[in-house]
N, C-alpha and C positions, 0 to 999 in steps of 0.2 A: 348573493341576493342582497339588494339596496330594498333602503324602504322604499321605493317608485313602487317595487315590482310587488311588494307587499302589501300598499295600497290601491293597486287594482284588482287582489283579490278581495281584500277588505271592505274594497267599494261595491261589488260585485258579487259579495256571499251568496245570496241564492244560484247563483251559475257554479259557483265554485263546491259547493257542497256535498255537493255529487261524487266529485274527484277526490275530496277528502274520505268520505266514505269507503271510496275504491280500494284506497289506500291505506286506513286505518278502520276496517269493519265495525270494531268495537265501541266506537263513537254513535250516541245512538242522536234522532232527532231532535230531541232534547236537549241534548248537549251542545250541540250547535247553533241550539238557538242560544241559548245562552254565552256561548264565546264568541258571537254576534258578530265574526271577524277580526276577533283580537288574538294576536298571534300569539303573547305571552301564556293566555289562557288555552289555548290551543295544545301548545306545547303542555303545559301543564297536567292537560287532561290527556294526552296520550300518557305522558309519564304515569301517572295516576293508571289508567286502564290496562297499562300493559306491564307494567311491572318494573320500569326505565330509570337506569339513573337520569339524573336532568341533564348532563350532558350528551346522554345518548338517545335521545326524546329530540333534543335541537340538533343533533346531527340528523337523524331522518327528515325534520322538516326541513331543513334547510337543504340536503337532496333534493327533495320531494320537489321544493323550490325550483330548486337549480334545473331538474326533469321537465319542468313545467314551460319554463323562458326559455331552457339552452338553446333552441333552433332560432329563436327571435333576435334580433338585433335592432 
């Protein structure tokens, strides 16, 4: 995952929001609004919500990532 691919979700948070939802339930409306598409915060707040060390909080997202582009080129 490069920052390109990071900032078209970032630039696009209300599309994207949805999908993060999907994928981490515990995020609630609120929370998203305020990590406003900042990845660090992102990451943060699932660690926070889920129980995560910080390294295993950026490994999910960075999946999640990866899940998201892999078919793109």
């Amino acid at each position: 995952m490069d920052a390109m691919d990071w900032n078209r979700i970032a630039g696009n948070w209300t599309h994207w929001r949805g999908r993060i939802r999907e994928r981490w339930g515990k995020l609630t409306d609120d929370h998203l609004d305020v990590i406003g598409g900042k990845r660090e915060q992102l990451a943060g707040r699932i660690q926070e919500l889920y129980g995560l060390q910080k390294d295993e909080a950026e490994r999910q997202l960075r999946n999640w990532e990866r899940n998201l582009f892999g078919g793109e080129e």
